[in-house]
N, C-alpha and C positions, 0 to 999 in steps of 0.2 A: 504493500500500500504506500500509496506517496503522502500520508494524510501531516499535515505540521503540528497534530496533539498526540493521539494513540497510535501503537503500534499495531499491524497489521496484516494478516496472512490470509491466504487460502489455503484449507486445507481438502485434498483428497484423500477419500478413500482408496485403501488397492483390494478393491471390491470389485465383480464383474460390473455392477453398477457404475462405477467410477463415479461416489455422489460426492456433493463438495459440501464445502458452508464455510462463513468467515470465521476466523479466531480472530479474536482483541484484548491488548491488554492493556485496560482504560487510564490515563495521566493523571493520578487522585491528584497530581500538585496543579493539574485544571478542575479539576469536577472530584471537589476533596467530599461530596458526598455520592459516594458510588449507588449507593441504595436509592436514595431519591432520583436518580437518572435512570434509573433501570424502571424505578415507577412508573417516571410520566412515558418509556418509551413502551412499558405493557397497556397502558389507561391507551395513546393514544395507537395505536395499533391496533388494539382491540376494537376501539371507535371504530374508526376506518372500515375494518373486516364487516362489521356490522352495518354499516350505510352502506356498502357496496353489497352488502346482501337484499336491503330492502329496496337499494335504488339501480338494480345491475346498469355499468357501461352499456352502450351502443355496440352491436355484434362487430367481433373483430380489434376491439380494444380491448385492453389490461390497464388494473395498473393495480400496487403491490405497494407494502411497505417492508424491511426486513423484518421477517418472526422471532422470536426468541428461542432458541430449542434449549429446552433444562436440562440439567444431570439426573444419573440414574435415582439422585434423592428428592429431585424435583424444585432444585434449586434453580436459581438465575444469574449465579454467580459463584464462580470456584476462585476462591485467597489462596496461592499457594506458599512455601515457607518463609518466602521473603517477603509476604505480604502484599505482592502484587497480587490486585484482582483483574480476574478473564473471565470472558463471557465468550458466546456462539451463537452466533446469529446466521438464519437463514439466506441462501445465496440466488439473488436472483438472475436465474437462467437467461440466456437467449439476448444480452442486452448489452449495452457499454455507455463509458462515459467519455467524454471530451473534456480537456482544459480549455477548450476556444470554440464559439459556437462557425459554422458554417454553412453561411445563408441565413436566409430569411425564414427559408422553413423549417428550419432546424430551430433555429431562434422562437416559430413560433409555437414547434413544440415543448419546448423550455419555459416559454411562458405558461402552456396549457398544464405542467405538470405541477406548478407551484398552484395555478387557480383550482385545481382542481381540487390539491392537498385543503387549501383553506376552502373552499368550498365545504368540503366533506368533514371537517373539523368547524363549522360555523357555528352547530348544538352542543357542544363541548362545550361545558360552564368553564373560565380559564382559573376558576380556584380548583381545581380539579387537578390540577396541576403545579408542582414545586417548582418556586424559583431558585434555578438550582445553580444558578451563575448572574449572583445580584450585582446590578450595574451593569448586564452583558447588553451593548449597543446603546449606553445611556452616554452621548457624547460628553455633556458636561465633567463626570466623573473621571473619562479619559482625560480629561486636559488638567483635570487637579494631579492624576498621578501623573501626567506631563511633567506638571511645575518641580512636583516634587524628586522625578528624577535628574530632570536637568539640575533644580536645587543643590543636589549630594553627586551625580558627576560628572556635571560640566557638558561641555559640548567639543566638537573636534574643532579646526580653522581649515578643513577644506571647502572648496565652492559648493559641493553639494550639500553639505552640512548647514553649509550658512541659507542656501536656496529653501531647506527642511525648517530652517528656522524662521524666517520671515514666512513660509507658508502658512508656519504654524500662527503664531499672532494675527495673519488675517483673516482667519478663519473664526476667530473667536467672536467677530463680531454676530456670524450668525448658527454658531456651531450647535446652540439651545435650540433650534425652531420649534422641533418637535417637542422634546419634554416640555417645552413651555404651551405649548398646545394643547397637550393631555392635560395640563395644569390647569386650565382655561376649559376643560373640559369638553372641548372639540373633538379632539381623539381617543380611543377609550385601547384600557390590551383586552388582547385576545389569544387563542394558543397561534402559537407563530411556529415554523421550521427555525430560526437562529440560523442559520449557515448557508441558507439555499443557492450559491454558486454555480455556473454552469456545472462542473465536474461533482455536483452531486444529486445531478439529474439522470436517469437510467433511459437510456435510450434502445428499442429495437434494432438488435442489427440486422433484421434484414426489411421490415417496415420505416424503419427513423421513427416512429411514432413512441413518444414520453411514456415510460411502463411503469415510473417508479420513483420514489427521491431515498436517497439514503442519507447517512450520518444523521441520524436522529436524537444524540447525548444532549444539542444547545435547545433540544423542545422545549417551550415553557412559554409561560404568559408574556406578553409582548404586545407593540405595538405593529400590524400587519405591515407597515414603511420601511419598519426593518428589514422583512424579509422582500418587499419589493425593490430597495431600493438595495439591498446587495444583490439581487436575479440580476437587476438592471447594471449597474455597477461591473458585474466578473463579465456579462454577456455581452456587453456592446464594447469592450474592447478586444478588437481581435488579435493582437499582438500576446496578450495575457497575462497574467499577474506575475509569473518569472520570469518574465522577458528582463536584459540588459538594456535592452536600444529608450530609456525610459524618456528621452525627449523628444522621440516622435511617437509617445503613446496620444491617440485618439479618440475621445467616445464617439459612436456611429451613430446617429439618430436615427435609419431606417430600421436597424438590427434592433432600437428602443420601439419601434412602431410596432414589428413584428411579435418581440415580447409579449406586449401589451395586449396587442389583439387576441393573444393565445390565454392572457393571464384573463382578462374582463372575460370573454367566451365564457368560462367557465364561475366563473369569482364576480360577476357583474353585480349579485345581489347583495354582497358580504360588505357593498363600500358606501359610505355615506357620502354626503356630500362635501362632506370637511374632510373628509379621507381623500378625496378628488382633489380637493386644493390644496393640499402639500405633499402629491405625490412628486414634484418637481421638487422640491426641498429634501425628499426622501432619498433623491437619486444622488445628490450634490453631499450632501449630510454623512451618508453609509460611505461613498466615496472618500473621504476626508476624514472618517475616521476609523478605516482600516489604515490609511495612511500614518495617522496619529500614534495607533495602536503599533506598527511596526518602526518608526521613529523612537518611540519611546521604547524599543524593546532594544532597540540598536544601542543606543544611550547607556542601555543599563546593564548590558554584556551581555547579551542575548539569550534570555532568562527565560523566556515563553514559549517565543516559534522557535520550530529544529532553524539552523542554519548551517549551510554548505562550506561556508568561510565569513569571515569576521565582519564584512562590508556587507552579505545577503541582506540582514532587514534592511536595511540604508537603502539601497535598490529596488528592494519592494515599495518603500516607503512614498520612493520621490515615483515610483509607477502610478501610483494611487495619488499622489496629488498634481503629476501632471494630464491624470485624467479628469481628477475636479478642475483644474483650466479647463480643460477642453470640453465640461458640462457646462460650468459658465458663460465660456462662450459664446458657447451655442442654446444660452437660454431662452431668449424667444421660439426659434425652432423646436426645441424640446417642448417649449409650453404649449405651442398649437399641437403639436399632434396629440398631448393632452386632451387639451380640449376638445378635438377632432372625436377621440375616439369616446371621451366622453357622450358626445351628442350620440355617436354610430350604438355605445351600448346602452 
């Protein structure tokens, strides 16, 4: 697995079957309550199975979330001597994923698998569900543990360092939109995916048609911008979040049309109308602070995400906020198609 928290394998059987299923063994120094993640991913799993029973897809579609297969003692979780916990999850067949969407229709099924996910979780009360990573996407919060690690250790005096630093100050002035929104009680949480990224959409390989989303640990109550404005965010840049070349990263607005169209099809009922007006805030905001969030990881000796060598977050960092340029940008373009598709759903 390439994943930047838990470790990751597939395992086969040497069975005539040849059956598989994932092993994981979960980063408690992220998700330092394993029990509670395991909750919300049986609660909403279970959901899911069950609306797809009383509401079956249109013949010819799937879509799936991974299962939990227990131990012979009916557990959902083996600690081994060292104290790492593992779990086993179901592997689903027949599919794959991208780090970079390709096309339009690809893009539009990535949208349709996120709409679909909250769609089908819309009856889900979200106290039903542990917050199991407080502060997870709440930008404000990043930016105080910003302060405080630039506070204790400094910053380097290369140009991109110093570019990471004036990004970061100008972002402050609108980095709150959302939590201050929810405060004002325009926006409300709901169960969210937490991670929805292109590469954690499951795609047909031999339809291209959305079958699945996985990495299900950051599920929890949330605000729906979160998960739309990272779909949008990892999708419409087609270069992708480990690219080197980070000053010709571009957001695509067509590949945000596509999205979108995929994600309202499905999710048109789930959104109010103040949910519609800062979905362009959503896209800018998720952008700028995974930025943030890798900035500050670089800062602090690279303490959170894996990294390949000493500079990696730095690199991520300045990818992700020369893609918020490039939403800003292009924010009237972005807003119309908003609005566009607003009126279409």
């Amino acid at each position: 697995g390439s994943g930047n928290v838990n470790d990751t394998f597939l395992v086969t059987l040497d069975t005539p079957e040849k059956w598989r299923f994932i092993l994981q063994r979960l980063n408690t120094e992220v998700f330092r309550r394993p029990e509670l993640v395991m909750g919300n991913l049986r609660t909403v799993t279970e959901h899911v199975r069950h609306r797809l029973q009383r509401q079956p897809l249109d013949p010819g579609r799937r879509f799936e979330l991974p299962r939990l297969l227990l131990t012979r003692d009916g557990l959902d979780l083996v600690v081994d001597t060292a104290g790492h916990f593992w779990r086993a999850l179901s592997f689903i067949e027949g599919a794959e994923t991208f780090d970079t969407i390709k096309g339009e229709n690809q893009a539009q099924e990535v949208g349709r698998a996120l709409g679909l996910f909250h769609h089908l979780l819309a009856d889900l009360p979200a106290h039903r569900l542990a917050d199991t990573l407080p502060g997870f996407h709440v930008t404000p919060g990043y930016l105080r543990h910003y302060d405080e690690v630039l506070a204790k250790h400094g910053a380097g005096r290369s140009p991109e360092v110093a570019y990471g630093l004036r990004f970061v100050e100008r972002g402050r002035i609108w980095a709150g939109v959302l939590e201050e929104a929810q405060a004002q009680g325009k926006l409300s949480r709901r169960p969210i995916h937490g991670d929805p990224k292109v590469n954690n959409v499951m795609l047909d390989t031999a339809t291209g048609q959305a079958v699945g989303l996985i990495d299900l640990d950051t599920v929890k109550p949330g605000l729906v911008h979160y998960d739309i404005g990272d779909c949008l965010r990892s999708g419409c840049n087609p270069q992708g979040e480990e690219t080197e070349h980070w000053e010709t990263v571009r957001f695509e607005p067509e590949l945000a049309r596509a999205i979108l169209q995929g994600y309202l099809a499905q999710a048109r009922d789930c959104l109010t109308d103040h949910d519609r007006v800062y979905l362009f805030e959503a896209i800018r905001v998720i952008a700028f602070e995974l930025g943030l969030r890798f900035f500050t990881d670089y800062l602090a000796g690279n303490v959170y995400f894996k990294a390949r060598q000493p500079d990696h977050n730095l690199i991520r960092a300045l990818v992700q906020f020369k893609l918020t340029e490039s939403i800003e940008s292009q924010e009237p373009a972005i807003r119309a198609i908003i609005r566009e598709l607003s009126f279409e759903f």
